[in-house]
C-alpha positions as a printed Julia matrix, in Angstrom:
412×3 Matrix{Float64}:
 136.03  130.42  140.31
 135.62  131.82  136.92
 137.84  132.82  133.81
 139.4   136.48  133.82
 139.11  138.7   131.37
 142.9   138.39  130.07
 142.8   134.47  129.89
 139.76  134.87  127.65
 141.79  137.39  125.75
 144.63  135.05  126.01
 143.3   131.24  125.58
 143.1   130.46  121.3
 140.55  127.5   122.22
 137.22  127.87  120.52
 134.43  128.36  122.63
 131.24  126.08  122.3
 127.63  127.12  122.12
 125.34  124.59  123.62
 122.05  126.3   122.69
 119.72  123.65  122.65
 117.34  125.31  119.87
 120.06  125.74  117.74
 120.94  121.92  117.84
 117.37  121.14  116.95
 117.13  123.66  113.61
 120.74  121.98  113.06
 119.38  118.55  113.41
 116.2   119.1   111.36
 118.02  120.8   108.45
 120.34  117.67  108.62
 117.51  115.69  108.33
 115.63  117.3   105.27
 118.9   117.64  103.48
 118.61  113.87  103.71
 115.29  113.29  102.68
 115.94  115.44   99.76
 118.87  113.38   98.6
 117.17  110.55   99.01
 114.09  111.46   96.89
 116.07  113.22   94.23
 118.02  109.65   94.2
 114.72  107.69   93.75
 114.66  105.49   91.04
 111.47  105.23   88.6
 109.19  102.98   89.32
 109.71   99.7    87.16
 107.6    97.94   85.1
 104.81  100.92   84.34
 101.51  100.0    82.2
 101.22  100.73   78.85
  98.5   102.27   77.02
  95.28  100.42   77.93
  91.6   101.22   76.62
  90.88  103.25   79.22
  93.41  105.86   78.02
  92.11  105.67   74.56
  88.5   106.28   75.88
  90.22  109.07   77.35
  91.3   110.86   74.5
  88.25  110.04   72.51
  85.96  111.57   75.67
  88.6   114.87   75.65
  88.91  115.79   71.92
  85.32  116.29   71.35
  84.72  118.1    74.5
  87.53  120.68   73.94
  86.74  121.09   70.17
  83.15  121.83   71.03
  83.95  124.31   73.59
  86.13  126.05   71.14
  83.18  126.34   69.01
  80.47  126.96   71.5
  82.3   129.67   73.18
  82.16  133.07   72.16
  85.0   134.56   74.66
  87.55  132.92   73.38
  90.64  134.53   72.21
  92.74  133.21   69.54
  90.15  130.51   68.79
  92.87  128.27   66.3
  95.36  128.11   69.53
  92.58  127.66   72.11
  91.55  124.57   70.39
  94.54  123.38   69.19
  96.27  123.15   72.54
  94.17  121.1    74.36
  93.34  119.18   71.24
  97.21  118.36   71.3
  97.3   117.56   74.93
  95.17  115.27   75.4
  97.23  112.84   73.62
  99.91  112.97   76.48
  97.29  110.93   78.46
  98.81  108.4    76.68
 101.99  108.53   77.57
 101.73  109.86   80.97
 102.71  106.64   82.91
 106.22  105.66   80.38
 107.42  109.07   79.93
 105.61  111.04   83.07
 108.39  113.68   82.92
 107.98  114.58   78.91
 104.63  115.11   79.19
 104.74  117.17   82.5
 107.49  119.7    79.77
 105.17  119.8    77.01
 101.55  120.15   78.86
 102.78  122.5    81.73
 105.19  124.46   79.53
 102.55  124.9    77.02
 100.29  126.0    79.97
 102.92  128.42   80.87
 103.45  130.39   77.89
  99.76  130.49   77.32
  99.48  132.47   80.44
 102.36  134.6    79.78
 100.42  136.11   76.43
  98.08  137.96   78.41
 100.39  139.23   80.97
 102.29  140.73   78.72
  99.66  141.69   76.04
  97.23  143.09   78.87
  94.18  141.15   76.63
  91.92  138.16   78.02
  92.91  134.59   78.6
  93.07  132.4    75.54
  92.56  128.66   76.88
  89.85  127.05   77.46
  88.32  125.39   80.35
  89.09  121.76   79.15
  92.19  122.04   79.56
  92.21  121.58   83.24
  92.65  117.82   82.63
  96.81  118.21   82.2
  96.53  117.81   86.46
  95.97  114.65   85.97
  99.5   114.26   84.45
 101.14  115.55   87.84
  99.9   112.16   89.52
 101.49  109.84   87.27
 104.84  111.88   87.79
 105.36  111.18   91.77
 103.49  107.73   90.57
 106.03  106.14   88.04
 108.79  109.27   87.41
 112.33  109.22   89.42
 113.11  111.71   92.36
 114.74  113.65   89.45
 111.7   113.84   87.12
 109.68  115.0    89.97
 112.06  117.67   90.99
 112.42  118.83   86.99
 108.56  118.26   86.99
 107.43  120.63   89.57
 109.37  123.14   88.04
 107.14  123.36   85.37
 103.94  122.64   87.01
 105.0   125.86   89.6
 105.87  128.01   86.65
 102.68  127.26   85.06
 100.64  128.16   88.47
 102.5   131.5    88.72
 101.48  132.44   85.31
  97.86  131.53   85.67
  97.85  133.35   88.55
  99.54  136.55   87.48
  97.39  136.71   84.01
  94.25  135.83   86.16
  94.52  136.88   90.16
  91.17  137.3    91.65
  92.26  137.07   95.26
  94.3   135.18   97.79
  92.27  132.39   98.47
  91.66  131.83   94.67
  95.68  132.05   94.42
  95.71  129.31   97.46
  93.38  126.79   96.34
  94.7   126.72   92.47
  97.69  126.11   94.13
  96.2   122.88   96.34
  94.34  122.19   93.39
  97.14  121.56   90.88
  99.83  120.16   93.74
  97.18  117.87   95.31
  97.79  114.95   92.84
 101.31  115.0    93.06
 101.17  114.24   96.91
  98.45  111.67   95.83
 100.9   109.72   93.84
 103.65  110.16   95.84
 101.23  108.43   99.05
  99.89  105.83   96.54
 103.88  104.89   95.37
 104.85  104.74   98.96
 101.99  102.21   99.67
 102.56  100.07   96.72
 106.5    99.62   97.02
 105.72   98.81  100.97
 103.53   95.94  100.03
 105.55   94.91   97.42
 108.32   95.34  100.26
 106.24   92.94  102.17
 105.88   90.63   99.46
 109.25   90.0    98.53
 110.15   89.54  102.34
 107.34   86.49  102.08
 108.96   85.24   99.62
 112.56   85.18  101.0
 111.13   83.56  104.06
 109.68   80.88  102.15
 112.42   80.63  100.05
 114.72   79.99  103.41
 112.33   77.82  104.59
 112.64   75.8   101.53
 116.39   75.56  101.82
 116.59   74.68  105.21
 114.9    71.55  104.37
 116.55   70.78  101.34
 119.54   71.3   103.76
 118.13   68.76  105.81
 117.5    66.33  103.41
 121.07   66.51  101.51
 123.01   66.47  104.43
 120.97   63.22  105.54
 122.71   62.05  102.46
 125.99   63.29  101.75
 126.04   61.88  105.46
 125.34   58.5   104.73
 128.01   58.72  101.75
 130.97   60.21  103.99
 130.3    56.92  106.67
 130.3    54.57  103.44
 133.22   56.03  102.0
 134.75   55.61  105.95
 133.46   52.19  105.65
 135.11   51.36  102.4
 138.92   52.43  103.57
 138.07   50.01  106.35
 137.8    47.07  103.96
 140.5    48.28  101.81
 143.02   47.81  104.44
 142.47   44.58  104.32
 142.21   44.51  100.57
 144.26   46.96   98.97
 142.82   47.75   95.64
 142.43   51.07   93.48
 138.77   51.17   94.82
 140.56   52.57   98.51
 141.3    55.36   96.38
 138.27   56.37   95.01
 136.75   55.68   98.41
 139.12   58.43   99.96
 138.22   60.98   97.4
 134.33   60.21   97.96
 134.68   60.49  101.57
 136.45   64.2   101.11
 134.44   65.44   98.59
 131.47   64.45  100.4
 132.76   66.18  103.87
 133.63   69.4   101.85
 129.88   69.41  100.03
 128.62   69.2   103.45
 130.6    71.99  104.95
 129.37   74.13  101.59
 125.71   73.17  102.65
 126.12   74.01  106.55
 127.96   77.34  105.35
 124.97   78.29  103.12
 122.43   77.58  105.55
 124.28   79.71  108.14
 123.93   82.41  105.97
 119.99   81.81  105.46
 119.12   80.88  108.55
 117.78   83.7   110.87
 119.2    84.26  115.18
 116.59   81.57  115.9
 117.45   78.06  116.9
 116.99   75.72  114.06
 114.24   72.87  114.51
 115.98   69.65  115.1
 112.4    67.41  114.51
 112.0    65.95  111.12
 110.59   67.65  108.49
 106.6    66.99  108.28
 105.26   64.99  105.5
 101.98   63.97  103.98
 101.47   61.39  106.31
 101.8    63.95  108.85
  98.78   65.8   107.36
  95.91   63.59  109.36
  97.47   65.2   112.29
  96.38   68.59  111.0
  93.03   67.37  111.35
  93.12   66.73  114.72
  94.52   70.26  115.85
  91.57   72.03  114.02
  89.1    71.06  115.86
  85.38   70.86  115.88
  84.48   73.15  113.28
  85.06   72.68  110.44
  85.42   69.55  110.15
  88.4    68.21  108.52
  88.61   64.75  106.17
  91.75   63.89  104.14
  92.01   61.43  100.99
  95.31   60.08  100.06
  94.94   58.02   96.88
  97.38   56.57   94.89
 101.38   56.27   95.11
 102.91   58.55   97.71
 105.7    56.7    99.22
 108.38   57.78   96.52
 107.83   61.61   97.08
 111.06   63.34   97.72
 111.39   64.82  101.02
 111.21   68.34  100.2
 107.94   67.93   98.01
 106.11   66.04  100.9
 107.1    68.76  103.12
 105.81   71.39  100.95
 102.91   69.21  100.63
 102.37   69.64  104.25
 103.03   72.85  104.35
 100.69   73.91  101.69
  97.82   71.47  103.0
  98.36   73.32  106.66
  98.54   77.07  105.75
  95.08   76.0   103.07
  93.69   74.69  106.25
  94.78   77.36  108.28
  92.93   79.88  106.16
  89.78   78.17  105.92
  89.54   77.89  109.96
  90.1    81.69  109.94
  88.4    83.14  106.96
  85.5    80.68  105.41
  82.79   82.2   106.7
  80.08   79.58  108.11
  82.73   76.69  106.52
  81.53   73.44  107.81
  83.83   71.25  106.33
  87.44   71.39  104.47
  88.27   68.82  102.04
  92.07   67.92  101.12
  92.92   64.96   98.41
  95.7    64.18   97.71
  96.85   62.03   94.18
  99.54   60.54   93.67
 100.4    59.85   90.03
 103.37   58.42   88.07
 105.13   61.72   88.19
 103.51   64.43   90.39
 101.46   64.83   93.28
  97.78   66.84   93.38
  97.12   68.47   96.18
  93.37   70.1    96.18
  91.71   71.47   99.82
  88.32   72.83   99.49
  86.14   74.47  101.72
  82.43   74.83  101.92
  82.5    78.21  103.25
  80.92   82.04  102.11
  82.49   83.48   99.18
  80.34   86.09   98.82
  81.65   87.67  101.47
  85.0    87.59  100.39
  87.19   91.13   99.34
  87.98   92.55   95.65
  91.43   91.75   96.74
  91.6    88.18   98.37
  95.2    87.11   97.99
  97.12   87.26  101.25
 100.75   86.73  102.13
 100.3    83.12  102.99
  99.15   82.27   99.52
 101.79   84.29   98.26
 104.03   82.01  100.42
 102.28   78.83   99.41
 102.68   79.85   95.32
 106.43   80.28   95.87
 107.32   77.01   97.19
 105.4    75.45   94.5
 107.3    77.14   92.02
 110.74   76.8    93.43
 109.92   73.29   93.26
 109.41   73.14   89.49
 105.24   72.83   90.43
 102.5    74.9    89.89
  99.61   76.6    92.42
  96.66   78.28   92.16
  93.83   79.59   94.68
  90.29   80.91   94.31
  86.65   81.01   95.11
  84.69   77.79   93.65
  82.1    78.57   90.93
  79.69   76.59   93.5
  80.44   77.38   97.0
  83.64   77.71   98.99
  86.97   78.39   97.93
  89.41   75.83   96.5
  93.76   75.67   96.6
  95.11   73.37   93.72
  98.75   72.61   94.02
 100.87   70.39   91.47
 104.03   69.22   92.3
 106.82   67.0    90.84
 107.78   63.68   93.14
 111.3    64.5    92.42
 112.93   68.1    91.98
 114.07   69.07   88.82
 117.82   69.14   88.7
 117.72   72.63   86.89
């Protein structure tokens, strides 16, 4: 039944503890180890903002305030340093966002052995009560600074809370919220970098979408080719049997260079293409677009205009075309509010093609940030295509999307 006591004695196995509790504390300190290689790994954040007015404003608003509190007050200790320091520091408001983790050294280290001279000298406090704006600096370091700058960073911003509170305690709740107080905006711009590299995250995945869109039908369209010039090249050895010249020659290279481009393409497209079936129906074009019309509906109404030459569009540009006119359309059916009509026109010129689709709808009711991911989409394809695109409310009524495209794609 069981084990005795000498074969326990005996047996050199290890014996395994299954304690379920002790998996989980294992498990979870796995799992913060982690995370806390992962943040420490975090790159800054690229491209921060310069100095704008705002920051200068900034300054302008802090150097007067602290100077005249210096002069106002009459508990301040060492009045020269009092003044000086904040004085000094409010200039790191301007370079809080390019060098987050500099300024987090000098303002919080300053802080620190500000505190430390009346802990040690038993006398009164000697800042003053402006300088309370350095938290703002802590937000800008989870904002724009690298997992290493933050982890440097907090080292001073803790050192300087200890200090205040030793040279100051009145109590543990005091002690508590300081604490919150100063720590608060560096979860704030940790939650408001999250959010921005997810919807940049987003972004980018719209655009790789569209961008594998794009070369699907590019696909589409050279193979259509490169097809045609394999069977002619076929066709040629035909009538070079018959005729032997030096053409048969050239014919036989055409006809393998051709079925090795086309192997590249269906390679490259294997690659892009997602675990979906691919379409096997043409690719839409703008004579397609009336039946766009017809889906919509009632309301709004719909009414195209095709003026001018649009018969020598490349394939690809009259399926962006398409594509552009249906997501514009699209939109208007689902956000114009009280539309009751959408206008598209499109022009074909001697080199380009205008696309413009208005609608007659509310813009007043529209957000401070309007731009979704379908025109993000839409402004994508028009610029892989060599064209341009933009989208916004109408000074009258409505809201208007202007595309301009080249009839042929540029070869660079």
């Amino acid at each position: 039944m069981g084990r005795s006591l000498t074969s326990l004695m005996t047996d050199r196995r290890p014996i395994l503890w299954t304690d379920p509790r002790i998996d989980l504390v294992l498990y979870a300190g796995a799992v913060t180890i982690n995370l806390v290689r992962r943040l420490y790994a975090e790159p800054r954040a690229p491209d921060p903002p310069r100095r704008v007015w705002r920051d200068w404003v900034l300054v302008g608003v802090l150097v007067p305030t602290a100077i005249l509190e210096g002069i106002f007050r009459d508990d301040v200790a060492w009045r020269p340093v009092a003044v000086a320091l904040p004085v000094g520091l409010a200039f790191t408001m301007l370079w809080r966002r390019t060098q987050p983790l500099a300024v987090i050294m000098v303002a919080f280290g300053s802080a620190a052995l500000l505190n430390l001279v009346p802990l040690l000298s038993g006398g009164d406090p000697v800042g003053l009560d402006t300088t309370v704006f350095i938290v703002l600096l802590p937000y800008s370091l989870t904002r724009w600074g690298s997992g290493r700058d933050t982890a440097i960073g907090l080292v001073f911003i803790l050192a300087a809370v200890v200090t205040g509170l030793s040279s100051n305690y009145t109590g543990a709740a005091d002690a508590v919220f300081a604490t919150l107080f100063v720590l608060f905006p560096v979860l704030l711009g940790g939650l408001v970098r999250f959010a921005t590299t997810a919807h940049q995250r987003e972004m980018n995945e719209v655009k790789l979408k569209e961008r594998e869109q794009l070369a699907r039908e590019l696909h589409d369209t050279v193979a259509h080719h490169v097809s045609a010039i394999a069977v002619r090249a076929q066709a040629g050895r035909v009538l070079a049997a018959t005729d032997p010249t030096a053409g048969a020659d050239a014919l036989e290279v055409i006809e393998e260079e051709a079925s090795r481009t086309l192997d590249e393409l269906r390679a490259m497209v294997r690659e892009l293409r997602d675990t979906s079936e691919p379409a096997l129906a043409p690719q839409p074009g703008v004579a397609d677009i009336d039946r766009l019309a017809r889906i919509v509906g009632d309301a709004p109404l719909v009414e195209v205009d095709l003026k001018g030459q649009l018969d020598d569009l490349a394939p690809s540009v009259g399926a962006a075309i398409y594509r552009i006119a249906q997501e514009s359309i699209t939109n208007a059916v689902r956000h114009a509010r009280h539309a009751t009509r959408v206008d598209i026109e499109i022009v074909g010129d001697d080199d380009c093609v205008r696309l413009t689709v208005h609608d007659d709808g509310d813009t007043s009711s529209v957000g401070a940030n309007p731009v979704g991911y379908g025109l993000v989409g839409m402004a994508e394809r028009a610029t892989l295509l060599g064209g341009s695109f933009e989208a916004g409310p109408s000074p009258e009524k409505g809201w208007t999307v202007h595309a301009v495209l080249p009839k042929l794609i540029p070869s660079t």
